[in-house]
TORNUMAR-865946 format. One line per 5 residues: their letters; for each residue x, y, z of C-alpha. Coordinates in Angstrom, 3 decimals, decimal comma, m for minus. Layout:
<nodes>
A> X/Y/Z | ...
</nodes>
This chain:
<nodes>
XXXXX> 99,289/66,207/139,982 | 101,352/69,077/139,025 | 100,652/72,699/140,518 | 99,553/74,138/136,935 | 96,834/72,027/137,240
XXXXX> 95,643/74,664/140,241 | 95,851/77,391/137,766 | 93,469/80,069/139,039 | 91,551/81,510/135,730 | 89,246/84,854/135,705
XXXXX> 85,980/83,372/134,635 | 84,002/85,964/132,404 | 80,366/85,104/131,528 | 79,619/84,716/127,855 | 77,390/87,908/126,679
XXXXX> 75,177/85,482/125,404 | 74,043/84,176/129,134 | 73,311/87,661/130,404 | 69,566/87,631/129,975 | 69,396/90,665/131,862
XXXXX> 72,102/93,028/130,288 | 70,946/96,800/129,008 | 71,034/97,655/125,306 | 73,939/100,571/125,179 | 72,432/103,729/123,390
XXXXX> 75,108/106,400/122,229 | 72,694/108,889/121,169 | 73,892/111,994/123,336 | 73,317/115,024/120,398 | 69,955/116,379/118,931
XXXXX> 72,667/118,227/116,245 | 75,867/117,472/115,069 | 76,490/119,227/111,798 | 79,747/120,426/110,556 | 79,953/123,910/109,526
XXXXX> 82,883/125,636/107,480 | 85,721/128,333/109,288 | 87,023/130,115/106,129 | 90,490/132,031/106,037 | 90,357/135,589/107,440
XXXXX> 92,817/136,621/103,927 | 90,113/135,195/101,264 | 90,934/135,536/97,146 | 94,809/135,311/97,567 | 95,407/132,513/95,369
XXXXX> 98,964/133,114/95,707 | 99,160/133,997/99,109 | 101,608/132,463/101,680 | 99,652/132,686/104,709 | 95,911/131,576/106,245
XXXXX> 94,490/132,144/109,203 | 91,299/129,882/110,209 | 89,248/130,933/113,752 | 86,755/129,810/115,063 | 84,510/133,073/115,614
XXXXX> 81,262/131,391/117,875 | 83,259/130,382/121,324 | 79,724/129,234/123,467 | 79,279/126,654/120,541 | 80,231/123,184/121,743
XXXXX> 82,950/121,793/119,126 | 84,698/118,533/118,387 | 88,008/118,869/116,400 | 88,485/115,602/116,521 | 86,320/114,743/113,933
XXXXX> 87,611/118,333/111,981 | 88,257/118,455/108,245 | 90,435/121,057/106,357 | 89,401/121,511/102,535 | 91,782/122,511/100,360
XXXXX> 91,222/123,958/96,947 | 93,997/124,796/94,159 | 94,552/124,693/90,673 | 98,130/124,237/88,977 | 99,191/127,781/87,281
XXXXX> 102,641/129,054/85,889 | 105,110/130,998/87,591 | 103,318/133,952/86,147 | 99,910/133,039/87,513 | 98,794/131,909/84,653
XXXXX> 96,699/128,506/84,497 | 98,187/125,868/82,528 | 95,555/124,232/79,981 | 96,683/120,937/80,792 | 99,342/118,210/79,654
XXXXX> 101,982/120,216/80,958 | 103,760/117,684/83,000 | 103,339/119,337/86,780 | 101,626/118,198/89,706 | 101,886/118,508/93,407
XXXXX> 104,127/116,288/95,605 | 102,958/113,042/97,572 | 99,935/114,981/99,519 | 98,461/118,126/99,763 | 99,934/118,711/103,110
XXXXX> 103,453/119,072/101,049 | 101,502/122,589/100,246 | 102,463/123,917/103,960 | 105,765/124,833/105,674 | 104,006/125,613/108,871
XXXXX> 101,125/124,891/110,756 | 100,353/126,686/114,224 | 97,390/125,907/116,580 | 96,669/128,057/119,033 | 93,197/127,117/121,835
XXXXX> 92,316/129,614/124,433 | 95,460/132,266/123,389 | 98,178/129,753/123,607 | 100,117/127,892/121,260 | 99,299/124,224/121,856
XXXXX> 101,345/122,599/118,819 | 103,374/123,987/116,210 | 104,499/121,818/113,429 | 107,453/122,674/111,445 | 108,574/121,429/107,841
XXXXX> 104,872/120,508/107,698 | 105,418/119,423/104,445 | 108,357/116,461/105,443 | 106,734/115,653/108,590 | 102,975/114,962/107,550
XXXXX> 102,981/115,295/103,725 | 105,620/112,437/102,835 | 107,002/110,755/106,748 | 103,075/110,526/108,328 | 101,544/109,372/105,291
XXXXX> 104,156/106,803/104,075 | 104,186/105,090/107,782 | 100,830/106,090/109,029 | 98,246/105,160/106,892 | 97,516/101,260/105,826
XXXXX> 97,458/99,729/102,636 | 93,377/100,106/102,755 | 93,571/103,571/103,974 | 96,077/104,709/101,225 | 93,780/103,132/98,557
XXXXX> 90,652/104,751/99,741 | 90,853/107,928/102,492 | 93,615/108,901/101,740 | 93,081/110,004/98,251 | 91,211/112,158/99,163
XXXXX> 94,010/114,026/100,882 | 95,538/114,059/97,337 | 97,918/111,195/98,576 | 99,173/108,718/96,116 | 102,236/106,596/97,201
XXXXX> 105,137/107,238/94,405 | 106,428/104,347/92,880 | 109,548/106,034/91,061 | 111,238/108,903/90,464 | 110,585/112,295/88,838
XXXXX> 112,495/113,616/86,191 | 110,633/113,606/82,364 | 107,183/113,125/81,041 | 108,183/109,249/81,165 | 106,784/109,186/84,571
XXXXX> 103,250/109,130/83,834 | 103,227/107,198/80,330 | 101,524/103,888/80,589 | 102,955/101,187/83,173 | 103,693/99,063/80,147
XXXXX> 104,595/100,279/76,462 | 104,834/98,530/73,301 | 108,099/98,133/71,847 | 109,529/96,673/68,279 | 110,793/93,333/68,314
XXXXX> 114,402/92,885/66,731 | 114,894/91,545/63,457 | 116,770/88,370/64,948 | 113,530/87,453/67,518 | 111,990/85,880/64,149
XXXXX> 108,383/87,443/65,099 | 106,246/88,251/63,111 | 105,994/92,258/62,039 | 103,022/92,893/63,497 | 103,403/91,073/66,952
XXXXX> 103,681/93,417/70,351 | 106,010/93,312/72,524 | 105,369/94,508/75,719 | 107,566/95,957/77,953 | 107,514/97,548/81,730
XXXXX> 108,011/101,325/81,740 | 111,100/101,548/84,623 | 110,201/105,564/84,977 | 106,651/104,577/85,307 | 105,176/106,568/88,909
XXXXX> 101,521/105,948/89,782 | 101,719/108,555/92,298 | 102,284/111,342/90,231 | 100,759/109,611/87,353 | 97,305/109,869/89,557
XXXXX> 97,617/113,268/91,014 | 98,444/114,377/87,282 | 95,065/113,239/86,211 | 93,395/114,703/89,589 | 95,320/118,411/88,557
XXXXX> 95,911/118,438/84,910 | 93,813/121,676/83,960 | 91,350/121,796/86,175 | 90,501/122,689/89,781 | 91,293/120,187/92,386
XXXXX> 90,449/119,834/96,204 | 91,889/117,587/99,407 | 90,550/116,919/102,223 | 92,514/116,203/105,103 | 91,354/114,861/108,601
XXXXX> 92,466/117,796/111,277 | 93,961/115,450/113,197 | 96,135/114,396/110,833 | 97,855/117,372/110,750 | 97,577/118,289/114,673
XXXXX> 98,108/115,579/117,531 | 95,752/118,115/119,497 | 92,844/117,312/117,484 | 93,954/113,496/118,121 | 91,948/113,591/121,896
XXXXX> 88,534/112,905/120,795 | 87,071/115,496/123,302 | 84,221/117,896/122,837 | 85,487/122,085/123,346 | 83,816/125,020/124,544
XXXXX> 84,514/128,838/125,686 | 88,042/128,815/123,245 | 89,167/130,184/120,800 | 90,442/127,980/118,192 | 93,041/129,618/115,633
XXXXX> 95,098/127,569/112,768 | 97,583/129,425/111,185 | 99,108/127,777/107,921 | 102,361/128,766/105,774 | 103,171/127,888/102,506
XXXXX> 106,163/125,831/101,779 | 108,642/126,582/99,177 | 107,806/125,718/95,039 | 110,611/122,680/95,627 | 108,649/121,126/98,308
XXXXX> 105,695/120,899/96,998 | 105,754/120,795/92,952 | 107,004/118,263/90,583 | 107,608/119,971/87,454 | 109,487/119,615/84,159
XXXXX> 107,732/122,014/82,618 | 110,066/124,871/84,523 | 108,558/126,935/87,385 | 105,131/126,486/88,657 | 102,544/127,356/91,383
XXXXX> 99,699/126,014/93,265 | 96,488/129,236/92,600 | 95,024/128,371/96,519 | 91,304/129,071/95,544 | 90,189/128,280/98,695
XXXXX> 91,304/126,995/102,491 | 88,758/126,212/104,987 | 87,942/124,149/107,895 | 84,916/122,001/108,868 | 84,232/121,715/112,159
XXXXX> 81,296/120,107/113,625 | 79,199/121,859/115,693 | 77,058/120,170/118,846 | 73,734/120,524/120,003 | 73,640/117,885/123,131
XXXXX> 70,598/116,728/124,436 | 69,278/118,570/127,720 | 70,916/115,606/130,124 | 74,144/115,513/128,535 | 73,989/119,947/128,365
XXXXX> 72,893/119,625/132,222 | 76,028/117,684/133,017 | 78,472/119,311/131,382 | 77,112/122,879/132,884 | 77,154/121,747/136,011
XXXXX> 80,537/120,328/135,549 | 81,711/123,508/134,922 | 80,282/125,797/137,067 | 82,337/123,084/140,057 | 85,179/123,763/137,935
XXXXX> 86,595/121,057/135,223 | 90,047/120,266/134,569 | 90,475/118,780/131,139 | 94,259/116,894/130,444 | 95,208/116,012/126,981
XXXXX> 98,156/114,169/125,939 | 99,216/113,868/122,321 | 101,981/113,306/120,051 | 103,729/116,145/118,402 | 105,911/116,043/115,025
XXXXX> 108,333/118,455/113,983 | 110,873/118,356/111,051 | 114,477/120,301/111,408 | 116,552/119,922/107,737 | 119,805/120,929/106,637
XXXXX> 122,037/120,449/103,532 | 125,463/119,315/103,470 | 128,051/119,508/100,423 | 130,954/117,458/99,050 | 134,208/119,733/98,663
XXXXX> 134,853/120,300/94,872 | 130,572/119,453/94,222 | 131,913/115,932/93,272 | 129,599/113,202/94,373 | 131,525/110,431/96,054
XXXXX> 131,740/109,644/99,521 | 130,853/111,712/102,570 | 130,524/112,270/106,451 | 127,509/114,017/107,822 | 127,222/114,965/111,767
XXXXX> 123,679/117,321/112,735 | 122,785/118,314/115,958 | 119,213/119,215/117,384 | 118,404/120,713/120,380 | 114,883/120,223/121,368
XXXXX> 112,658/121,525/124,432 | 111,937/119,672/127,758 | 109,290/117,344/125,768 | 109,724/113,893/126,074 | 111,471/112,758/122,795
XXXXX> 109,223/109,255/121,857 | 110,534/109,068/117,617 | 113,197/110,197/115,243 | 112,547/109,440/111,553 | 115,406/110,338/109,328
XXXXX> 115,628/110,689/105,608 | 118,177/111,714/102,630 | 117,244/113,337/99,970 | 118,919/115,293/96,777 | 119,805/118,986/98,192
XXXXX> 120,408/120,139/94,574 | 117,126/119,511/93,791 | 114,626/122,474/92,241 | 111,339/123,336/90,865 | 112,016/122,479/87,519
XXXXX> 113,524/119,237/88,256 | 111,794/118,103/91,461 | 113,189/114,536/93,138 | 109,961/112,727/94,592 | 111,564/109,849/95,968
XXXXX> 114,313/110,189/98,758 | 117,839/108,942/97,956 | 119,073/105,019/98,990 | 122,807/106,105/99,389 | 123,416/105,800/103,359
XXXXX> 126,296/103,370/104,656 | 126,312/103,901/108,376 | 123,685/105,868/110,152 | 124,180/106,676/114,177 | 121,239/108,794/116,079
XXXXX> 121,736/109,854/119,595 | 119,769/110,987/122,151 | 121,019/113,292/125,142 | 124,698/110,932/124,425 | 122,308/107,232/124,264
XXXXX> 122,551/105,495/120,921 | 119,063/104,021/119,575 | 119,655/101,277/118,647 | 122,130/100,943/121,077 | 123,619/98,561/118,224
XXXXX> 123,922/101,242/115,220 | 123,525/100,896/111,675 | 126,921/99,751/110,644 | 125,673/98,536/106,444 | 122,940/99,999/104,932
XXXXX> 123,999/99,547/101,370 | 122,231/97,078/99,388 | 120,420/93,842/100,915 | 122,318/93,965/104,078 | 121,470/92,492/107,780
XXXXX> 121,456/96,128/108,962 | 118,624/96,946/105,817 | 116,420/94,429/106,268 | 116,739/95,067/110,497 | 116,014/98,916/109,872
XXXXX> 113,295/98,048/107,646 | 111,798/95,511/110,676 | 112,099/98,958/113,050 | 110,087/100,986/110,509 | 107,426/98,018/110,953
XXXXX> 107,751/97,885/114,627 | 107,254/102,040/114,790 | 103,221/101,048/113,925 | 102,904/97,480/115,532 | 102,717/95,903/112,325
XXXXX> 105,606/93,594/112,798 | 103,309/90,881/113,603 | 100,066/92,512/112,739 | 98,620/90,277/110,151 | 95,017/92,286/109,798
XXXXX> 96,177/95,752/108,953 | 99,347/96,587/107,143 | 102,050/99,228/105,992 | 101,223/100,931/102,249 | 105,303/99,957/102,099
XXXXX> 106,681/97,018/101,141 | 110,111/96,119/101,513 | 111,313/97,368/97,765 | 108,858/100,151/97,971 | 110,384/101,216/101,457
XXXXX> 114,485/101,358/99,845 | 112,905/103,819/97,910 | 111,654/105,947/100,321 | 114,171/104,966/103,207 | 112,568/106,333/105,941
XXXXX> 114,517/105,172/108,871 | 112,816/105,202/112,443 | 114,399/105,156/115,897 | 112,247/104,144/118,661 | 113,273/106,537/121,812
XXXXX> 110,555/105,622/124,295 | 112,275/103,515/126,525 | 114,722/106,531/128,815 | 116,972/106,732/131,845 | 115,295/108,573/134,327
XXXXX> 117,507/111,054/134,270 | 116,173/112,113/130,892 | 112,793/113,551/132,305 | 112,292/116,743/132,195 | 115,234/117,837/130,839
XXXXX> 116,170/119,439/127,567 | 116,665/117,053/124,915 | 119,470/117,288/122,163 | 119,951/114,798/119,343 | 122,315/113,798/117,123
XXXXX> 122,945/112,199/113,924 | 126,295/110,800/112,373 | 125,908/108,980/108,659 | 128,372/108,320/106,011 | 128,081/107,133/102,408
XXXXX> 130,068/105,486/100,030 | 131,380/106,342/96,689 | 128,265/106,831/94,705 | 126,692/108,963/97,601 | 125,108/112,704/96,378
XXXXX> 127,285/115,680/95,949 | 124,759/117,593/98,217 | 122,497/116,046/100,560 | 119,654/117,492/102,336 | 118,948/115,799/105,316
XXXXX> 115,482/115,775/107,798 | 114,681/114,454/111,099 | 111,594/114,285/111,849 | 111,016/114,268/115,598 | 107,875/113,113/117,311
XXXXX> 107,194/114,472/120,988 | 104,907/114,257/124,106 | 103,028/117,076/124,265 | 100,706/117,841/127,430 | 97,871/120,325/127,527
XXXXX> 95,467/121,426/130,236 | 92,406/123,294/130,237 | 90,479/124,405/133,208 | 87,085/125,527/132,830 | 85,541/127,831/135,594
XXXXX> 81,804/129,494/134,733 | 81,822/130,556/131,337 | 85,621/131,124/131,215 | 88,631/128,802/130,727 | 91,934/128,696/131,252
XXXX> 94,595/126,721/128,977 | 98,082/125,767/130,420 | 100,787/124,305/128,205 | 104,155/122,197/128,625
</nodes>
């Protein structure tokens, strides 16, 4: 007999043998209706800053399950609305409207998101959301994944056109031939149709744009002030049409408001009055850019070196992209740029991967490897039920690359964090490139509640 056969197993008892087991009710509210926080500066279509607060503080609040409504309408550079066709929309998701985003609970500033519009309106979405998500939800947040480029109206012509057969193909004259469109972009194709003169409105989850409001965790005696900043007309307008503006009609936030039932109101007041201490720990993501140039403006190859220095957060992700940095209003780049050869990040002096990116051009080993990281960054390496919206083609076209930081020495804790990134390309690489690093963070939050007052302490 061999000593596996003396296994020792944990035995757990079917559900369907315990006779005896409770029914689970979750029924814990007599209210819970969500009721809209509009902007302190209303009718500034083409303002630059909101400010959302939450004015009732005894209320008790969820912004976990928070919504922010957005409302625009496409307009020219003079503020005048365009009648439609003109070929403008907005970039890959509404949050591409913000540079900014600030939340602030009980007087302090609890997360602060910067380059808003790289870090949750084209990195988050394009490695976040699943295929299901980004054909449902998610267009309601005015997200629809680009498939190409952005340069003439050929973007949002039909997928497939007709074209004339030549003389020598011995076809008959009034046979089709159809053809694939190569400049054909459903993303901007679809949030064309959603903006093309007319009024159109996003919702986004709250928690998609604060890890904060990721802690599904009722809130009471705080204020609660977000503070959004517009982003500039390149980051968040595809036009060919020249310059053009988003008219803001309208930013708001829904936030659900809870009447508990007299047991659950009991416990938390008593909890309070013995004094609670409520810990929250949540992922933060911030975006630092900055454009380099080729001597002489001649595109060709290059060497790149940036260096961040971060706070005493723990450092968990570092996404990196390349785009155009030439690129303007009236000739907007949606898709990021496929030229990187080597690409080296560093954290506090330790590679990640401690075996860099050596050959990133074309189908290399080091591609397909960087694309298996990108996977990994979710789970979804061997996740068969959910799935990235990002294919492997779909993904050298938006060549995000992610570095996976979570595993430190010791010696790291604590301590200021500084990054840095190294990347060359090869002959055909951009005469001016705009790089961003997005860089996702623990973030720790406490809040003490005493009486009918609370206290908020932040890392």
């Amino acid at each position: 007999m061999s000593s596996l056969d003396n296994m020792q197993f944990n035995n757990v008892l079917p559900s369907e043998y315990k006779l005896e087991e409770m029914p689970i009710s979750m029924d814990a509210a007599t209210e819970y209706e969500w009721h809209e926080i509009q902007s302190d500066n209303l009718n500034q279509p083409q303002g630059n800053n909101w400010r959302l607060q939450l004015k009732n503080l005894n209320v008790l609040v969820n912004p976990a399950k928070a919504y922010l409504e957005v409302r625009g309408r496409m307009t020219s550079d003079a503020d005048v609305a365009l009648v439609g066709n003109e070929n403008v929309t907005i970039q890959n998701h509404i949050l591409s409207l913000f540079n900014r985003a600030t939340l602030r609970v009980g007087g302090q500033i609890v997360e602060t998101v910067n380059e808003c519009h790289v870090a949750k309106g084209l990195v988050q979405p394009l490695l976040h959301y699943s295929q299901d998500y980004a054909s449902s939800a998610a267009t309601n947040e005015m997200f629809y994944k680009d498939t190409g480029d952005f340069t003439v109206a050929a973007t949002r012509t039909p997928k497939y056109l007709h074209d004339a057969f030549n003389a020598a193909d011995n076809v008959a004259a009034n046979a089709l031939n159809v053809v694939e469109n190569p400049a054909y972009n459903d993303g901007f194709a679809k949030r064309y149709l959603r903006t093309n003169g007319k009024n159109f409105t996003a919702w986004v989850p709250l928690s998609a744009i604060f890890g904060f409001c990721t802690v599904n965790r009722v809130l009471t005696n705080n204020t609660f002030i977000v503070e959004l900043t517009r982003s500039n007309q390149r980051d968040h307008i595809l036009s060919s049409i020249g310059l053009a503006k988003v008219a803001v009609g309208k930013v708001s936030i829904w936030m659900p408001n809870i009447l508990p039932r007299s047991v659950v109101d009991l416990s938390l007041k008593s909890a309070f009055a013995d004094g609670l201490t409520s810990d929250y720990v949540y992922p933060q993501m911030q975006a630092y850019s900055f454009t380099a140039n080729n001597a002489g403006g001649g595109v060709g190859a290059s060497s790149d070196s940036l260096r961040i220095a971060t706070s005493s957060e723990k450092v968990l992700y570092c996404f990196v992209i390349l785009r155009n940095g030439a690129r303007t209003v009236a000739n907007s780049v949606a898709a990021t740029s496929d030229t990187i050869s080597t690409l080296e990040l560093r954290l506090n002096g330790r590679a990640y991967p401690q075996q860099n990116y050596i050959s990133l051009e074309g189908d290399s080993d080091d591609k397909a490897r960087a694309y298996s990281d990108a996977l990994r960054y979710m789970s979804k390496g061997y996740d068969y039920s959910s799935g990235t919206p990002l294919s492997y083609d779909e993904w050298k076209r938006s060549t995000i690359y992610a570095f996976d930081m979570t595993s430190q020495p010791e010696s790291f804790a604590g301590a200021p964090a500084t990054i840095e990134l190294k990347a060359t390309s090869g002959g055909a690489g951009l005469a001016s490139r705009e790089w961003s690093v997005c860089v996702m963070t623990e973030k720790r939050c406490q809040i003490s509640y005493t009486g009918q007052s609370s206290v908020v302490l932040v890392n």
